[in-house]
BAMIKE-969411 format. One record per atom (N, C-alpha, C): residue number from 0; residue in three letters; x, y, z. Coordinates in Angstrom, 1 decimal, m for minus. Layout:
N
{NUM 'ALA' {X Y Z}};
...
//
This chain:
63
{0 'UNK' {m15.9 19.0 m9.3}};
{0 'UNK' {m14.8 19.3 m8.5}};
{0 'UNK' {m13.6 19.7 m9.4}};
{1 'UNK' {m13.2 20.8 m9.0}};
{1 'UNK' {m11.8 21.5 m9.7}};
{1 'UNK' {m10.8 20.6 m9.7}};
{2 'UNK' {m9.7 20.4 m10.6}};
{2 'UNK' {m8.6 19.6 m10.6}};
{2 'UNK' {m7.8 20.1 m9.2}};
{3 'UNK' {m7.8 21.2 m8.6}};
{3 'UNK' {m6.8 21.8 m7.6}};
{3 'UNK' {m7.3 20.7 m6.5}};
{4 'UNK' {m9.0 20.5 m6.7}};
{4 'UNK' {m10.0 19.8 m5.3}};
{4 'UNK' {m9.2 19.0 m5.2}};
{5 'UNK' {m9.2 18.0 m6.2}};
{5 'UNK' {m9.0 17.1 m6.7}};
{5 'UNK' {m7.7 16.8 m6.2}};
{6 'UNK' {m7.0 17.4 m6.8}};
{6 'UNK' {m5.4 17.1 m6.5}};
{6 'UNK' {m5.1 17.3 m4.6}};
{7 'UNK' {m5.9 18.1 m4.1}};
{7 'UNK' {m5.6 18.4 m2.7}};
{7 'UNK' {m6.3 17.3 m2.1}};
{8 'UNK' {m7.3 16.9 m2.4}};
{8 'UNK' {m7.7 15.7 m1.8}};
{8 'UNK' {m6.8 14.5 m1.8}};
{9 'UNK' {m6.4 14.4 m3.3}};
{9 'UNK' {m5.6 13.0 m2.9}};
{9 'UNK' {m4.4 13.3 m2.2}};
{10 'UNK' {m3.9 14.8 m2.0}};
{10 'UNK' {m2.8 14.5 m1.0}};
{10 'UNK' {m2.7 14.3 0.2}};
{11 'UNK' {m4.0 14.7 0.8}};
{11 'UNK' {m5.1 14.3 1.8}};
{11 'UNK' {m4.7 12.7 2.3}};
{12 'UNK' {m5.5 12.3 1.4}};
{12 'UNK' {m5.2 10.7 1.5}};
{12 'UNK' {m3.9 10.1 1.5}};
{13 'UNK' {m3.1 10.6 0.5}};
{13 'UNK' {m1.8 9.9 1.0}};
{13 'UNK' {m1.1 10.8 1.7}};
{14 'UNK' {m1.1 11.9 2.9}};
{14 'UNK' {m0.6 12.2 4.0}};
{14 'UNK' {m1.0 11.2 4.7}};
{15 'UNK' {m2.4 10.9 5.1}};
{15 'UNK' {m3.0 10.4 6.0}};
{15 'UNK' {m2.4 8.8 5.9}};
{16 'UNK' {m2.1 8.1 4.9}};
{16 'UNK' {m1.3 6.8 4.4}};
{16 'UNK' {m0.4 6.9 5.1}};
{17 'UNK' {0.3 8.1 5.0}};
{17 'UNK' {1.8 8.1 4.9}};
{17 'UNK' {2.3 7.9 6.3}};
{18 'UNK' {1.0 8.6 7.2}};
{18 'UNK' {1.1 8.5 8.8}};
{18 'UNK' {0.8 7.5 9.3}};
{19 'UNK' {m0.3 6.8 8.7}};
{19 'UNK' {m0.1 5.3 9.1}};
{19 'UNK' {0.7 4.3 8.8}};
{20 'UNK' {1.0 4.1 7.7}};
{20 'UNK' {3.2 3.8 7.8}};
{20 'UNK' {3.9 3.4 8.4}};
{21 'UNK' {4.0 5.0 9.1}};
{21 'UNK' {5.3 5.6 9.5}};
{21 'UNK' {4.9 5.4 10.9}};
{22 'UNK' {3.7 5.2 11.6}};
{22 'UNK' {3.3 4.9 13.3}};
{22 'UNK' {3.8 3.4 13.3}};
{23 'UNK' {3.2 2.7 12.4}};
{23 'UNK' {3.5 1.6 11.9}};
{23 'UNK' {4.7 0.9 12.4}};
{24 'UNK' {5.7 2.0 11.4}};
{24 'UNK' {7.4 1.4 11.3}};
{24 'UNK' {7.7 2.0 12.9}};
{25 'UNK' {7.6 2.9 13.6}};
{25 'UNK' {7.3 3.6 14.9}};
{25 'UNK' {7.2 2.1 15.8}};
{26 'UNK' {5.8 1.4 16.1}};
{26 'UNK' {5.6 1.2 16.7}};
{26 'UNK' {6.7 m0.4 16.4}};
{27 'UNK' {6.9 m0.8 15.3}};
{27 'UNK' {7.9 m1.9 14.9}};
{27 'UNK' {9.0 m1.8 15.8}};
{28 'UNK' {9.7 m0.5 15.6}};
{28 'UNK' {10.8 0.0 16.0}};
{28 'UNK' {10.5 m0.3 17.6}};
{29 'UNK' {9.6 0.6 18.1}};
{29 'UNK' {9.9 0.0 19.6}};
{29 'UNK' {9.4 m1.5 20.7}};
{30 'UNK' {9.1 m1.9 19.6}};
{30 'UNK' {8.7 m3.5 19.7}};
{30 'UNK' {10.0 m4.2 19.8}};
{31 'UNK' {10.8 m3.5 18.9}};
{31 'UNK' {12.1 m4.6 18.9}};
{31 'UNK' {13.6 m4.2 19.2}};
{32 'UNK' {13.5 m2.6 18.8}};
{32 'UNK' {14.5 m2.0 19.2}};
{32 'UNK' {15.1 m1.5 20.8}};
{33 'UNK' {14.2 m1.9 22.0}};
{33 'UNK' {14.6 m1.7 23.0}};
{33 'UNK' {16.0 m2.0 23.2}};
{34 'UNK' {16.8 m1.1 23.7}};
{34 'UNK' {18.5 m1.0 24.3}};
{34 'UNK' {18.7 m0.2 25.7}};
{35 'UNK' {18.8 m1.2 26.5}};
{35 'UNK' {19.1 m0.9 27.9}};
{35 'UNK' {18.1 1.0 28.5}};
{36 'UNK' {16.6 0.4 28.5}};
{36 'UNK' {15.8 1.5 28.5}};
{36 'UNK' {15.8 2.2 27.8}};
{37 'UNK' {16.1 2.4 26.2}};
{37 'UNK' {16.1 3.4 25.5}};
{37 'UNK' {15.8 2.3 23.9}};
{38 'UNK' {15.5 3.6 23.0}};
{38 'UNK' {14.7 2.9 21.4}};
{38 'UNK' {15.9 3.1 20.7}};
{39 'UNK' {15.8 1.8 20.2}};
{39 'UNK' {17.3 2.0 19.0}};
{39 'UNK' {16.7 1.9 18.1}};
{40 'UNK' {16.3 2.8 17.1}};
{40 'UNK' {15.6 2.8 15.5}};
{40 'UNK' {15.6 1.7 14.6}};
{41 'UNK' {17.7 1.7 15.0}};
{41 'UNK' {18.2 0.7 13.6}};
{41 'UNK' {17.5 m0.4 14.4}};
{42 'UNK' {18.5 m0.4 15.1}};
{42 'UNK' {18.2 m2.3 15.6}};
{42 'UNK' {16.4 m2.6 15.2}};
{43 'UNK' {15.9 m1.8 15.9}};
{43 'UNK' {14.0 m2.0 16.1}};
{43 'UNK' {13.8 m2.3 14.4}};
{44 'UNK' {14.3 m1.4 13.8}};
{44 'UNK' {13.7 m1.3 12.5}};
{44 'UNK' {14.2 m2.5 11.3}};
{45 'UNK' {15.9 m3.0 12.1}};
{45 'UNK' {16.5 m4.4 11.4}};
{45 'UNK' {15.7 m5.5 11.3}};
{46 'UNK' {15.6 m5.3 12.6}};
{46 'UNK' {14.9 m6.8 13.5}};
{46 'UNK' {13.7 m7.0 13.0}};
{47 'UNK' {12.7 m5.8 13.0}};
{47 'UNK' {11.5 m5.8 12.5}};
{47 'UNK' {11.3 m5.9 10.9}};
{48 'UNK' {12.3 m5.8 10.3}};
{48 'UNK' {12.1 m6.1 9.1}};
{48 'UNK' {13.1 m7.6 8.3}};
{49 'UNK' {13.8 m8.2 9.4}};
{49 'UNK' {13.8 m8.9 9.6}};
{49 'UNK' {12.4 m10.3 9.5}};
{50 'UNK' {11.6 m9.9 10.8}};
{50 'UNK' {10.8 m10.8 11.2}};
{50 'UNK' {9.3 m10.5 10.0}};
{51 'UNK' {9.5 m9.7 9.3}};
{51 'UNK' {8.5 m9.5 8.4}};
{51 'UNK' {8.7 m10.2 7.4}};
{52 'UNK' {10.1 m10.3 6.6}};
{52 'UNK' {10.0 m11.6 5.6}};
{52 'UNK' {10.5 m12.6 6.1}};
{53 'UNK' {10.9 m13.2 6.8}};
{53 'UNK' {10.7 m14.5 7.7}};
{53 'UNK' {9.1 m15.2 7.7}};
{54 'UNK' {8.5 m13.8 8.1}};
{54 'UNK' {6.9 m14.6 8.5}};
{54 'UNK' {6.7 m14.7 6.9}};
{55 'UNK' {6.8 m13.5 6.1}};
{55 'UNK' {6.5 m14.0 4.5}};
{55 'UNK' {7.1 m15.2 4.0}};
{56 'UNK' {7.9 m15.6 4.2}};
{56 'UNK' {8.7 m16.6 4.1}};
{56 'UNK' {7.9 m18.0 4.3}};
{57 'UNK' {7.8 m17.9 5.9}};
{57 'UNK' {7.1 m19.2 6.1}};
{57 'UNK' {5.7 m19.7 5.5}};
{58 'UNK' {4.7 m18.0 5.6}};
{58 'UNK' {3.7 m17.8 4.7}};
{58 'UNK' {3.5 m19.0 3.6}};
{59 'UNK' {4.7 m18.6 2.7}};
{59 'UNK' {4.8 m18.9 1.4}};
{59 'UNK' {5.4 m20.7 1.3}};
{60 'UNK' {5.5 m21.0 2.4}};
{60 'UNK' {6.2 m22.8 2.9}};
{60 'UNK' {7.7 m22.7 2.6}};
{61 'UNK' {8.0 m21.4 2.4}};
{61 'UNK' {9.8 m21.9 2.3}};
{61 'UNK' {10.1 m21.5 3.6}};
{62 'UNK' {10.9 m22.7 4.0}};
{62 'UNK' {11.8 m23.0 5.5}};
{62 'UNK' {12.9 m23.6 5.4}};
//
């Protein structure tokens, strides 16, 4: 395989990463961002990152 293969494949793979992510932070966002029938990014994406090191948090026994 040519270095170009090579190199296009791995960008391949980290597009495809990159989309799972970002559906990811997407679906975070509208889990928690709801504002009177509409997606609030920040808020969704605060809150949700919020509740992510919380749960790491407790994970780890600090409370």
């Amino acid at each position: 395989m040519s270095d170009v293969q090579s190199a296009v494949g791995e960008i391949k793979a980290l597009d495809t990463e990159l989309q799972k992510i970002m559906g990811n932070i997407h679906e975070t966002c509208l889990k928690y961002g709801e504002d009177s029938g509409r997606v609030n990014y920040v808020k969704g994406a605060n809150i949700g990152g919020f509740v992510k090191v919380s749960e790491a948090m407790l994970a780890y026994g600090i409370n």
